[in-house]
C-alpha positions as CSV (number, residue, x, y, z in Angstrom):
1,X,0.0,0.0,0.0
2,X,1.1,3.4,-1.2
3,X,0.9,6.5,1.6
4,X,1.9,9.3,0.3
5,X,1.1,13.1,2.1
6,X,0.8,16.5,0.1
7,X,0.2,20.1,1.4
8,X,-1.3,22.5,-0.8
9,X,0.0,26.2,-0.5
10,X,-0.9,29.3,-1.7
11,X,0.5,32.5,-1.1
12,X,-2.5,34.7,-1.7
13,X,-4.9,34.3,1.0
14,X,-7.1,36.4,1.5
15,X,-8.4,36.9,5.1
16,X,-4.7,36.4,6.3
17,X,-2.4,37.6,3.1
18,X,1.3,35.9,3.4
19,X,-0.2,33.5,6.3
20,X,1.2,30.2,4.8
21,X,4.8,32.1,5.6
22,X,3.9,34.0,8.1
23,X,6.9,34.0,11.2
24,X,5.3,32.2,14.4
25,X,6.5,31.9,18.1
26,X,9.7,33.5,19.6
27,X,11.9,32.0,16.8
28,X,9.9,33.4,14.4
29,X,9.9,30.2,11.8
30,X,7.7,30.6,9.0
31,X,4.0,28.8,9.5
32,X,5.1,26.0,7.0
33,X,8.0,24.7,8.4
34,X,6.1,23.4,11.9
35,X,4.0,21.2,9.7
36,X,7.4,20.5,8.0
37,X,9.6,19.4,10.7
38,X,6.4,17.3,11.9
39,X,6.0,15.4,8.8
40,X,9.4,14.5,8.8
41,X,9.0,12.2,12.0
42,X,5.6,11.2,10.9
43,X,5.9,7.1,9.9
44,X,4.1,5.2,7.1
45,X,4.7,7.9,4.7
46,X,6.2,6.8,1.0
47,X,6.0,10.5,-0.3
48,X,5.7,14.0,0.8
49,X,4.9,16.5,-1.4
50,X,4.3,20.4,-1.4
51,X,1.6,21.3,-4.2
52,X,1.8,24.5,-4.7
53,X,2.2,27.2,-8.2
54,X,4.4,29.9,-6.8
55,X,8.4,29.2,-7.4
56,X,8.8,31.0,-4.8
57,X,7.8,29.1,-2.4
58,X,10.8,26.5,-3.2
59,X,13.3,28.1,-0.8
60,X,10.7,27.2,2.2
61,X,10.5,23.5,1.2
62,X,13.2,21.5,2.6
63,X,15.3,18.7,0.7
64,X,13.5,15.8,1.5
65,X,10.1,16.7,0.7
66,X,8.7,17.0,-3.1
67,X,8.2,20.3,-4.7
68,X,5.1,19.4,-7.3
69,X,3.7,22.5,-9.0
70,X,0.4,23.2,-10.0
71,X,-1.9,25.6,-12.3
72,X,-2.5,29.1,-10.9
73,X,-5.9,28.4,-11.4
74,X,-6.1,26.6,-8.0
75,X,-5.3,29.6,-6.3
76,X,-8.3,31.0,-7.3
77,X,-10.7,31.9,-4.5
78,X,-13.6,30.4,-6.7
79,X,-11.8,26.8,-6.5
80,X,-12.5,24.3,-4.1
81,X,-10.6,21.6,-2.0
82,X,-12.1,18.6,-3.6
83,X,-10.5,20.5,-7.7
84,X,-7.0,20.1,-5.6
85,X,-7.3,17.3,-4.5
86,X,-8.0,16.3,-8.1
87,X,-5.3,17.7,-9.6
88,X,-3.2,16.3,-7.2
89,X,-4.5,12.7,-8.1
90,X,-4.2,13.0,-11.9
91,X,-0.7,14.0,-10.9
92,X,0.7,11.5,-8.6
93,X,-0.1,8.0,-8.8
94,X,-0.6,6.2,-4.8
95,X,-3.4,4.1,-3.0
96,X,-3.7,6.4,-0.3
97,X,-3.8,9.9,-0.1
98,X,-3.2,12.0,3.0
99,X,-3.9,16.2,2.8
100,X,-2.5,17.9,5.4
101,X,-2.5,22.2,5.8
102,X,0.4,24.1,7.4
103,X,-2.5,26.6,9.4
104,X,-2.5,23.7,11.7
105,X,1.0,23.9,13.2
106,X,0.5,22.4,16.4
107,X,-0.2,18.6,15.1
108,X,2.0,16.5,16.6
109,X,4.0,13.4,14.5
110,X,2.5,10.6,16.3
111,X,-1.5,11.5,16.1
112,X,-0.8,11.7,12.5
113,X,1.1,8.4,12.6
114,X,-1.6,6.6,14.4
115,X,-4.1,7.6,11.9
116,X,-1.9,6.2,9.1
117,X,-1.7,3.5,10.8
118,X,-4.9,2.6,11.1
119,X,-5.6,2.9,7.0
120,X,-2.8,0.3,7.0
121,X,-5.3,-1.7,8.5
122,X,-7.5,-2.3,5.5
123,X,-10.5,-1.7,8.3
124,X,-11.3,1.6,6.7
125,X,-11.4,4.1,3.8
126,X,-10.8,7.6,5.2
127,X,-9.7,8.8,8.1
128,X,-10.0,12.1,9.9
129,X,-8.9,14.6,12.8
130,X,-11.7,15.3,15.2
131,X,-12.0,17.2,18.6
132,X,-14.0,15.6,21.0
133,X,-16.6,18.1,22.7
134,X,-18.0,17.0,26.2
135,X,-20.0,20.1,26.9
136,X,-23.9,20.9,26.5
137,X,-24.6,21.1,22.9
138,X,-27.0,22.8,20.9
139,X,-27.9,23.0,17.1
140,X,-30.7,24.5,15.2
141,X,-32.6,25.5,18.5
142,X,-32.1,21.9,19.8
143,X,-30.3,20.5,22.0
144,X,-27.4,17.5,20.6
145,X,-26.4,15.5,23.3
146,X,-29.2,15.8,26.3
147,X,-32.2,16.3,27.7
148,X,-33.3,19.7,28.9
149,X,-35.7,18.2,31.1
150,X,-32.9,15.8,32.7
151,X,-30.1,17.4,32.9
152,X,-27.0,15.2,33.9
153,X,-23.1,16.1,34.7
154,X,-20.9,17.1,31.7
155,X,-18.7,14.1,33.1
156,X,-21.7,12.1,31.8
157,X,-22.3,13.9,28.5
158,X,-21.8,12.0,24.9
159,X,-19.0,13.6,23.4
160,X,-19.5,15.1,20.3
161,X,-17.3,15.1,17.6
162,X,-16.2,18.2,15.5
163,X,-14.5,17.7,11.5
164,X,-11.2,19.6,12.2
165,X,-8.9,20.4,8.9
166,X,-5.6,19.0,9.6
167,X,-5.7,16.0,8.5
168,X,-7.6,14.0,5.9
169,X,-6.5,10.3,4.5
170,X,-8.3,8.3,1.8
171,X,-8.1,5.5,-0.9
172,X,-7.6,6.7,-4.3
173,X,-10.5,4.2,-5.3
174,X,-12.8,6.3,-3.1
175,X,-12.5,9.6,-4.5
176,X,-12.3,8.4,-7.7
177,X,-15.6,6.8,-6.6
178,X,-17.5,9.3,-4.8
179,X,-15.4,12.3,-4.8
180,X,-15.1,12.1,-0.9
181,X,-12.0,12.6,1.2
182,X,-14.2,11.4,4.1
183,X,-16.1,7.9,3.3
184,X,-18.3,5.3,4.1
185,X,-15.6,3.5,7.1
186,X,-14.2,6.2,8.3
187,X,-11.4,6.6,11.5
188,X,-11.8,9.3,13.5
189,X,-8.4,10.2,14.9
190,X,-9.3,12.5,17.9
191,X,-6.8,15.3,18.4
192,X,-5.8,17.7,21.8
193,X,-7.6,21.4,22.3
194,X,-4.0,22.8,21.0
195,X,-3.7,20.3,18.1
196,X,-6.8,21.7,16.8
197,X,-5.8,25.5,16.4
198,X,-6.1,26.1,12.8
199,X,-5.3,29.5,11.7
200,X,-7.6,31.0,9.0
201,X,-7.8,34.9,10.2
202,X,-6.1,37.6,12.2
203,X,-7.3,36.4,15.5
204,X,-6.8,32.8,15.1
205,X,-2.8,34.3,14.3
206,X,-2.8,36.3,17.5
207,X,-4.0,32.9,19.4
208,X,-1.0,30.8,17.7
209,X,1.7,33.5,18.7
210,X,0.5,32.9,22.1
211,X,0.4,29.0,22.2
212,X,3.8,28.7,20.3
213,X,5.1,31.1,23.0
214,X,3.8,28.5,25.3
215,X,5.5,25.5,24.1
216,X,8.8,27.5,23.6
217,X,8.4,28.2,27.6
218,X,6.9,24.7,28.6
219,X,8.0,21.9,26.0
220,X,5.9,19.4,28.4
221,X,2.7,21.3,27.7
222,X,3.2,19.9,24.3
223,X,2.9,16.2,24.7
């Protein structure tokens, strides 16, 4: 079975210009390279690719990763994820796919391992990151997970689960299929409050200065 990981970059966001490159923590490092240095450690990869149209982006992938460039016209604002992913698949032949984006820099190696893992398996066809929500939930004016009229401890809640973008892994034969990066077997691979912090806009920046700041200070915090 054939793992391979790609990250599609672009450098003209537009709620967050520049963000893809953007220096984080006390050190600085550009956004990209914490996903970088994690993918490095992560195992059961056969490939790891950058997708991306800018050349000048190249200096910010390191050696051992694959520089793969595509059309401009995926950095339109019009396109969509599942176009990418396509053009990434006509592109690169595997069995398994794995998308990963550098807004989530806090992933750690080994969640991303165990969810690779767990493809290996054969037992499913996708897998995904997911936070687990214990907490009184409420959606179109109703509640989720309990009953207003018997209330019980959050200890005692059902967790919910909530889709979170770092990570997506799927067979080749089911988007080919369905045109799904999430299918019918899926493994949830549940990540940490910090694991989830996905950057997207100005705030959610501010908030990753402050928990990279964090881990520089408390490396512990981390694990």
């Amino acid at each position: 079975m054939k793992i391979v990981s790609f990250t599609p970059i672009k450098l003209n966001n537009q709620r967050l210009p520049g963000k893809n490159i953007a220096p984080l923590g006390p050190e600085k490092k550009p956004l990209c390279s914490y996903l970088f240095n994690t993918l490095r450690n992560v195992d059961g990869l056969d490939g790891r690719y950058v997708f991306c149209s800018d050349d000048a982006f190249r200096p910010y992938v390191p050696e051992w990763m694959t520089f793969l460039k595509r059309d401009k016209s995926l950095d339109l604002p019009t396109v969509r994820g599942l176009q990418i992913i396509e053009a990434f698949l006509n592109m690169v032949e595997a069995d398994v796919y794995m998308i990963c984006h550098v807004t989530a820099p806090f992933i750690r190696a080994e969640t991303i391992s165990k969810a690779i893992a767990a493809m290996r398996t054969g037992k499913y066809d996708s897998a995904f990151t997911a936070e687990f929500v214990q907490d009184y939930m409420w959606y179109d004016g109703k509640p989720v997970n309990y009953d207003p009229s018997d209330i019980v401890t959050t200890q005692n809640l059902k967790p919910v689960c909530i889709e979170k973008g770092e990570v997506f892994i799927f067979t080749r034969e089911l988007f080919k299929t369905h045109r799904r990066r999430i299918g019918f077997k899926p493994y949830i691979q549940e990540v940490s409050e910090f694991e989830a912090v996905d950057i997207d806009t100005p705030e959610d920046y501010e908030f990753a200065q402050s928990v990279a700041s964090h881990f520089a200070q408390q490396p512990e915090a981390r694990k």
